[in-house]
DRENMITOR-727912 format. One record per residue: chain; residue in one letter; z, y, x of N, C-alpha, C in turn. Coordinates in Angstrom, 3 decimals. Layout:
BEGIN
<mol A	type a	n_z Z	n_y Y	n_x X	ca_z Z	ca_y Y	ca_x X	c_z Z	c_y Y	c_x X>
...
This chain:
BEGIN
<mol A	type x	n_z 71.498	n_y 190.683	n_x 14.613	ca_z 71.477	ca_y 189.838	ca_x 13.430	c_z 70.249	c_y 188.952	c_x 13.474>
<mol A	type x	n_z 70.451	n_y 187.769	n_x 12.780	ca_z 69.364	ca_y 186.763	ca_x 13.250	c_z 68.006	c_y 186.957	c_x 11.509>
<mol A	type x	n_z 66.754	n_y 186.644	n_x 12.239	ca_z 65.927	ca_y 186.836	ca_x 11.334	c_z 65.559	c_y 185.640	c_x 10.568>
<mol A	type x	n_z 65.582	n_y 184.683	n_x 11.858	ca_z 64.638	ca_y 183.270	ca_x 11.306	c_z 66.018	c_y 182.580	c_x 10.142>
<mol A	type x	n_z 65.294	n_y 182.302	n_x 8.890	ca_z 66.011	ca_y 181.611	ca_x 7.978	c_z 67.148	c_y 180.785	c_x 8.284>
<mol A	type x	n_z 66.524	n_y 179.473	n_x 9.258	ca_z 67.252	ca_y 178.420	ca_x 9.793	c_z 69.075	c_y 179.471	c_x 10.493>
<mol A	type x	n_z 68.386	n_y 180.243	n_x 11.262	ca_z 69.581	ca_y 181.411	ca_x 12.058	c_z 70.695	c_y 181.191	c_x 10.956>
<mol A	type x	n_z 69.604	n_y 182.667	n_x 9.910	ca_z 71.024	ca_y 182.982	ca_x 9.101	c_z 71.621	c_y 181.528	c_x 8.189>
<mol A	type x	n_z 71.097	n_y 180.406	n_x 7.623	ca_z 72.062	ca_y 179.477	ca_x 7.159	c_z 72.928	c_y 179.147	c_x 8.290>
<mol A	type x	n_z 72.769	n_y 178.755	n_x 9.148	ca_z 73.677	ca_y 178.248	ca_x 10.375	c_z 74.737	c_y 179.102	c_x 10.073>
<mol A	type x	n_z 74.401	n_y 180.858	n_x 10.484	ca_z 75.760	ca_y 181.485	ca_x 10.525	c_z 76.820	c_y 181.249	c_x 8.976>
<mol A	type x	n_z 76.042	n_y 181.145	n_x 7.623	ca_z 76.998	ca_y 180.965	ca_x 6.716	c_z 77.805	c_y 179.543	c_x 6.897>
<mol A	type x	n_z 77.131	n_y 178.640	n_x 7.357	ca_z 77.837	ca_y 177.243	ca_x 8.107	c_z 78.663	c_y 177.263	c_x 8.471>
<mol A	type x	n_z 78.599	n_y 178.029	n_x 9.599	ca_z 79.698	ca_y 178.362	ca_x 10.409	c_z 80.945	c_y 179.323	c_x 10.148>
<mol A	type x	n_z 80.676	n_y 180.226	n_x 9.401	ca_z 81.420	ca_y 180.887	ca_x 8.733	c_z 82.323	c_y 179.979	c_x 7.822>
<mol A	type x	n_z 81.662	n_y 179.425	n_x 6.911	ca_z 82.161	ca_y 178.382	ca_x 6.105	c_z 83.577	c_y 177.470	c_x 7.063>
<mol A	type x	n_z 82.834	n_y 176.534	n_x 7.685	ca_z 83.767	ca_y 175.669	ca_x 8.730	c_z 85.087	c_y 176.149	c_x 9.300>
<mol A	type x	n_z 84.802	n_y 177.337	n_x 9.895	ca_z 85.608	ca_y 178.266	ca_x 10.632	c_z 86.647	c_y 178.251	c_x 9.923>
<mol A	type x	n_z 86.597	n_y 178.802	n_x 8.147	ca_z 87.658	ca_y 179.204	ca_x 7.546	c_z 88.525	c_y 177.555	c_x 7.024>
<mol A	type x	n_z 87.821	n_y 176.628	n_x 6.757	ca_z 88.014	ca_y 175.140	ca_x 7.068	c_z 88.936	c_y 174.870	c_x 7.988>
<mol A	type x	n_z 88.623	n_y 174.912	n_x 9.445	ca_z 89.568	ca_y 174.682	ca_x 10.701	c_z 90.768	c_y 175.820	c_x 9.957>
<mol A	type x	n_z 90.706	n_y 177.004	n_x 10.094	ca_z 91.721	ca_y 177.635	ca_x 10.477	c_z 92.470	c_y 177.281	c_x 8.804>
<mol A	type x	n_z 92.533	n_y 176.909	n_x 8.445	ca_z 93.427	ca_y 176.186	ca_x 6.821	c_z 94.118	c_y 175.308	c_x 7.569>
<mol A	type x	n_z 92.917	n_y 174.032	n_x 8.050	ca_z 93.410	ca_y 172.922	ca_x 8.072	c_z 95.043	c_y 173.381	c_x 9.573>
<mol A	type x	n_z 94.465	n_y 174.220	n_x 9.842	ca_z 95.322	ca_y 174.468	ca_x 11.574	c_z 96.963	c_y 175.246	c_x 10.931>
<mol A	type x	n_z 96.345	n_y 175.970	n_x 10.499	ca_z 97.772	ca_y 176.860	ca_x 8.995	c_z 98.737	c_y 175.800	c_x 8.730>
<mol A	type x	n_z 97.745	n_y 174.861	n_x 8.192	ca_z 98.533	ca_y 173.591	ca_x 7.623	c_z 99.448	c_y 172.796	c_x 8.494>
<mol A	type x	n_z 99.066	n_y 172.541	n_x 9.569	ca_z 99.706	ca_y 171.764	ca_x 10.582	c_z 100.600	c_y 172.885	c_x 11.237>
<mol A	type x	n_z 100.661	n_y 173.618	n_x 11.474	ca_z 101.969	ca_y 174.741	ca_x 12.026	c_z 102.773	c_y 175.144	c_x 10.980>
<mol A	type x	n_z 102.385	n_y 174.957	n_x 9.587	ca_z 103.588	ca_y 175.223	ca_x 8.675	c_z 104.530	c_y 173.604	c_x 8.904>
<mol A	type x	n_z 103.578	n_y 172.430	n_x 8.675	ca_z 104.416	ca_y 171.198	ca_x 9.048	c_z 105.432	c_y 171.446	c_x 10.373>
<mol A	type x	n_z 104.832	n_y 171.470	n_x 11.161	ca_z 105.934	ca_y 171.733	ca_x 12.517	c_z 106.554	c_y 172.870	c_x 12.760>
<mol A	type x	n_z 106.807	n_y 173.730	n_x 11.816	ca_z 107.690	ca_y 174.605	ca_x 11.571	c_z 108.981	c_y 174.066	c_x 10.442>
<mol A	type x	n_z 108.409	n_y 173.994	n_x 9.821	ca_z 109.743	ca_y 172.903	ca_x 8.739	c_z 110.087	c_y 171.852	c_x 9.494>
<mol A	type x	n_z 109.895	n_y 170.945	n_x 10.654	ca_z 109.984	ca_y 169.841	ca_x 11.225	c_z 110.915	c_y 170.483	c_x 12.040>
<mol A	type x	n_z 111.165	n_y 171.377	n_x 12.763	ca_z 111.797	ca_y 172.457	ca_x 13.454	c_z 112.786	c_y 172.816	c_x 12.439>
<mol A	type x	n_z 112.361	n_y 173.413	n_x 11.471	ca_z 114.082	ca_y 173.606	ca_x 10.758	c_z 114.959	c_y 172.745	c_x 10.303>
<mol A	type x	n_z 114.111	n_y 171.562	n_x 9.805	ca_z 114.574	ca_y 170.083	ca_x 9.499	c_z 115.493	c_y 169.946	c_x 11.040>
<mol A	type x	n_z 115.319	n_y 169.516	n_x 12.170	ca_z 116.460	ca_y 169.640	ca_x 13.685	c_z 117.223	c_y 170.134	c_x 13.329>
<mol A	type x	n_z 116.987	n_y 171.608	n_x 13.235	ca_z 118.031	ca_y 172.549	ca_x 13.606	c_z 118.708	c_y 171.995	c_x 12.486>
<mol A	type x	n_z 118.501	n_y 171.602	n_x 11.487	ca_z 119.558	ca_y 171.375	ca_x 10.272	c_z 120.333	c_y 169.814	c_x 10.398>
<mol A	type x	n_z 119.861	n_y 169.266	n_x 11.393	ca_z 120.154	ca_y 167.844	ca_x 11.540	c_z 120.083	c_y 166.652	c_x 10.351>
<mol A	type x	n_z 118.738	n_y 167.204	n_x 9.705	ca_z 118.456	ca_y 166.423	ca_x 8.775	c_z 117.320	c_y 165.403	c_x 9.063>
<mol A	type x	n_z 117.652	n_y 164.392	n_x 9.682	ca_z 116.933	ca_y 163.434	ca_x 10.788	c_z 115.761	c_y 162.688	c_x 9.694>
<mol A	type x	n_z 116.200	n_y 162.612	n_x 8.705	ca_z 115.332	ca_y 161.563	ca_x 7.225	c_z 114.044	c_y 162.509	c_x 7.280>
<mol A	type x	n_z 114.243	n_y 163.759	n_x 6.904	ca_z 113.399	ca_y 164.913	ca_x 6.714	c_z 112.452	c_y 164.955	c_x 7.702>
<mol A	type x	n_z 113.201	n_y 165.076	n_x 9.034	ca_z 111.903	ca_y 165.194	ca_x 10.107	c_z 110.936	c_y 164.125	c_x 10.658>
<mol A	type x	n_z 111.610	n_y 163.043	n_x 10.248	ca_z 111.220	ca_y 161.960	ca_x 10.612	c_z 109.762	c_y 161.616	c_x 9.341>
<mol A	type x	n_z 110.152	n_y 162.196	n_x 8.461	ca_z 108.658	ca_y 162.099	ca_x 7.187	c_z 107.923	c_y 163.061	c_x 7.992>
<mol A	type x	n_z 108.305	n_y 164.203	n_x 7.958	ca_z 107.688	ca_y 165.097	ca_x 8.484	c_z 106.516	c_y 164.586	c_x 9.510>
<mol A	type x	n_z 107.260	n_y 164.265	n_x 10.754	ca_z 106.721	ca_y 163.760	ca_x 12.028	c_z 105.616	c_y 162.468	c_x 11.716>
<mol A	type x	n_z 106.055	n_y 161.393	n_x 10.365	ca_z 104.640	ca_y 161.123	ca_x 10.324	c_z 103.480	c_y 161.776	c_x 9.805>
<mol A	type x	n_z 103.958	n_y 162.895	n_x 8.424	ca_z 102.546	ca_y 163.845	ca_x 8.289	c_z 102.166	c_y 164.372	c_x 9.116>
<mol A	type x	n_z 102.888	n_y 165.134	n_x 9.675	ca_z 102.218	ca_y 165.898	ca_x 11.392	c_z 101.311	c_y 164.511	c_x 11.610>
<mol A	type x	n_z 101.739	n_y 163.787	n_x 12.003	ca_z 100.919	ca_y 162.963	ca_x 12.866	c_z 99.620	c_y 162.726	c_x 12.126>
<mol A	type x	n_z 99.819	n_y 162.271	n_x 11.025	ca_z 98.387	ca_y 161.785	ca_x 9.902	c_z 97.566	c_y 162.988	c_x 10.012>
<mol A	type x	n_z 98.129	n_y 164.326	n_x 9.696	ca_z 97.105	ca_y 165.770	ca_x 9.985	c_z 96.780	c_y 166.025	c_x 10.999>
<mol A	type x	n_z 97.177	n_y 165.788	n_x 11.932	ca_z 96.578	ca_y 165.792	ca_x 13.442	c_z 95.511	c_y 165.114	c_x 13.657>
<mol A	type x	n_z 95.742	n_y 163.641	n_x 13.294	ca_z 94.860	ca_y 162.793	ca_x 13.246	c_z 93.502	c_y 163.083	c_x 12.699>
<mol A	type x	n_z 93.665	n_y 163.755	n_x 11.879	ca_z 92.563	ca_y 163.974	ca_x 10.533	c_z 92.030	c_y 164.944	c_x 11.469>
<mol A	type x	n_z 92.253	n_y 165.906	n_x 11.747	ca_z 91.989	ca_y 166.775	ca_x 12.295	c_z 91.034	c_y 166.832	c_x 13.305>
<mol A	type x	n_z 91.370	n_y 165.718	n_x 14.181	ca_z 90.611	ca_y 165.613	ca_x 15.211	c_z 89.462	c_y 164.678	c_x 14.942>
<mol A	type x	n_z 89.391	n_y 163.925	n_x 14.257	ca_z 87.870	ca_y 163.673	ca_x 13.548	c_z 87.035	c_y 164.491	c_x 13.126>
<mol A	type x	n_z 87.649	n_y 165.471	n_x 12.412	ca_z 86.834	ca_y 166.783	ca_x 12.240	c_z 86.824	c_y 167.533	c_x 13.048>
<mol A	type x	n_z 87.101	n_y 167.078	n_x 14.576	ca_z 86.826	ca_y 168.176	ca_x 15.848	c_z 87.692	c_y 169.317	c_x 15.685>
<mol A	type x	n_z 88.523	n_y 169.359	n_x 14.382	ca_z 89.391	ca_y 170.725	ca_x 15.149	c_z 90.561	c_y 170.856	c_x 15.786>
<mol A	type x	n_z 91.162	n_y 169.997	n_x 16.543	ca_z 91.656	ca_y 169.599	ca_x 17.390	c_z 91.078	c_y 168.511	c_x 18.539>
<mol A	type x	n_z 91.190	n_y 168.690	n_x 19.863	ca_z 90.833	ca_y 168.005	ca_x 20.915	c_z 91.971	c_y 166.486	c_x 20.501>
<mol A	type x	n_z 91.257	n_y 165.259	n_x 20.759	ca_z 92.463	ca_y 163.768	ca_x 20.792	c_z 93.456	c_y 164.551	c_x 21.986>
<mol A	type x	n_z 93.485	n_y 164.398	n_x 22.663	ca_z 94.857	ca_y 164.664	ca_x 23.981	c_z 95.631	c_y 165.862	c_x 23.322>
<mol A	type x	n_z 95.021	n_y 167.014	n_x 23.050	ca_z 95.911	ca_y 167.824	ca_x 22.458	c_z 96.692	c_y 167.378	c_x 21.466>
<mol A	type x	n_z 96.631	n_y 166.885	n_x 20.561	ca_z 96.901	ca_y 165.903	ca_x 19.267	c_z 97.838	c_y 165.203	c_x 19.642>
<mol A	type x	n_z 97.840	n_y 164.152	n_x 20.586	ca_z 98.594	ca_y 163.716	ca_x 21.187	c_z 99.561	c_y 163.897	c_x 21.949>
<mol A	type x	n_z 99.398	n_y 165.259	n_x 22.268	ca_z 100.110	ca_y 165.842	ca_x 23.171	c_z 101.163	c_y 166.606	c_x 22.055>
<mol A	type x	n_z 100.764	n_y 167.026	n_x 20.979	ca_z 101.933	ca_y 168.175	ca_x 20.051	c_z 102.738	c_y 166.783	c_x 19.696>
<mol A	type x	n_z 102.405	n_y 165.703	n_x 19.209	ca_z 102.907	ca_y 164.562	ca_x 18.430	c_z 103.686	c_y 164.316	c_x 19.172>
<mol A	type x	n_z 103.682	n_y 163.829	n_x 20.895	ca_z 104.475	ca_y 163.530	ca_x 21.591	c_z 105.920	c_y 164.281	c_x 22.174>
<mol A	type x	n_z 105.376	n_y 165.481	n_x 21.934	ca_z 106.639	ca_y 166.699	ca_x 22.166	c_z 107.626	c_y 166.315	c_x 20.797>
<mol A	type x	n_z 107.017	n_y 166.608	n_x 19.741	ca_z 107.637	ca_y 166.517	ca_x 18.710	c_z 108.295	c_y 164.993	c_x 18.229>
<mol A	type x	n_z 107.700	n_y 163.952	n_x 18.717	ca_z 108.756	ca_y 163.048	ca_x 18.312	c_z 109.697	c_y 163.118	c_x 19.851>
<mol A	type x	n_z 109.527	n_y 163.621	n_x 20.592	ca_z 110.693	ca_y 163.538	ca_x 21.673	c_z 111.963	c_y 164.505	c_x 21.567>
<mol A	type x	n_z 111.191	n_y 165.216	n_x 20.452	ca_z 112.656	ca_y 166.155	ca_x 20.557	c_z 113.204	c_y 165.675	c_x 18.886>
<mol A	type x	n_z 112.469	n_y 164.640	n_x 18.286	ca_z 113.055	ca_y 164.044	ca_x 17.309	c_z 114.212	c_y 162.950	c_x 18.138>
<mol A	type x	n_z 113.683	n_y 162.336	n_x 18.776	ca_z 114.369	ca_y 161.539	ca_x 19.495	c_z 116.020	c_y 161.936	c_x 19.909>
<mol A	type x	n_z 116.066	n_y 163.469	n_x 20.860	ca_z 116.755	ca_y 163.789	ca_x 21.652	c_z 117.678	c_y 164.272	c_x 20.266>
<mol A	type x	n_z 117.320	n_y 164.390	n_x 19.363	ca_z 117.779	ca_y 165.135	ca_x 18.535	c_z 118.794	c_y 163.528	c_x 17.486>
<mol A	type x	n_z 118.694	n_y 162.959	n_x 17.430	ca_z 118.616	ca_y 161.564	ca_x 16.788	c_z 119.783	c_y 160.762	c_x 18.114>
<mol A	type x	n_z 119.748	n_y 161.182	n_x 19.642	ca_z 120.940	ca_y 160.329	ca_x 20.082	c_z 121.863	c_y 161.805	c_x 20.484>
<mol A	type x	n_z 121.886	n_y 162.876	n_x 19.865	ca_z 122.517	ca_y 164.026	ca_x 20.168	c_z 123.446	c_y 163.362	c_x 18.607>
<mol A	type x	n_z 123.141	n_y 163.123	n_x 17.810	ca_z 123.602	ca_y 163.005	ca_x 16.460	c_z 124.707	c_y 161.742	c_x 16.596>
């Protein structure tokens, strides 16, 4: 356990943040989980809102460092491709 003052605020910081990311991260896997049932339901209007909040929370996200840009880019891109595939399957 840390003694010097500066130490222990850092760790409540970090503690703090931590529970921050993992909300903001909650948040974005409940979106692409409904974006996923929205497909399977072939409700193309739905996922397609969806797929831009995903995208705006991703975005956000990675300004606040809790997501890497390429990763970000990388879930967005899966997910509008299987919006896509899903959209000339229809």
């Amino acid at each position: 356990m840390a003694n010097i003052k500066s130490a222990l605020k850092r760790i409540d910081v970090t503690k703090k943040q931590t529970l921050k990311n993992k909300s903001r991260k909650s948040e974005i896997k409940t979106y692409i989980k409904k974006f996923n049932v929205a497909l399977e339901e072939s409700n193309l209007e739905t996922a397609n809102e969806l797929l831009k909040t995903i995208d705006k929370r991703l975005k956000q996200a990675t300004v606040n460092s809790v997501f890497h840009k390429n990763a970000a880019s990388r879930q967005v891109s899966k997910l509008s491709k299987k919006l896509h595939q899903a959209s000339t399957q229809a």
